[in-house]
Steps between C-alpha positions, in 0.01 A plus 500: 500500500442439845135490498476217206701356688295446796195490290602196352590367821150585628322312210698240540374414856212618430440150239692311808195540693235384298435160725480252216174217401658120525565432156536070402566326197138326346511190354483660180867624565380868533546717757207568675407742783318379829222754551452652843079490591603697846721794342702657209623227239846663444750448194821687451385822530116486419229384839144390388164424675406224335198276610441174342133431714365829337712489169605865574874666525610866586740741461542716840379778431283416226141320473460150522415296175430169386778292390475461145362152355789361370716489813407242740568572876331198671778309533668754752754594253609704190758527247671772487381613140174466679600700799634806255184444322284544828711790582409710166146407534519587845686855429214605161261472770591882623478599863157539723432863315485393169192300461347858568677698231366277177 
């Protein structure tokens, strides 16, 4: 019992430490997350690459792709249905290896 315990407690801080993307309210009245250009873009528990100049966004770990055509990230910022979006796009693209093993 002890060990869920702290296991719990462990994932717990573990999601504490996720330093978190500015997130503002657009005009639209939607929440909408400020994209980092020098780092991770980070929301709740999820961190992105995301690069509005080349229109790309990875997952770490996994290859970078381009950001898919209906989700526009000139303006600096996202939604977050557009952030989870980027995020599944960004976790099909598969690690470094599997590019290879097609």
């Amino acid at each position: 019992m002890r060990v869920w315990i702290g296991l719990n407690v462990l994932a717990v801080l573990a999601a504490c430490d996720v330093p978190q993307s500015p997130v503002i309210t657009g005009p639209d009245g939607q929440t909408r997350i400020q994209i980092n250009t020098s780092g991770l873009t980070c929301y709740q528990t999820r961190c992105l690459d995301i690069n509005p100049a080349a229109r790309s966004v990875r997952s770490i770990g996994n290859r970078t792709i381009r950001v898919p055509g209906n989700i526009d990230v000139s303006s600096g910022t996202v939604t977050v249905d557009e952030f989870k979006q980027l995020g599944t796009a960004a976790m099909l693209a598969g690690g470094a290896g599997s590019q290879g093993d097609r």
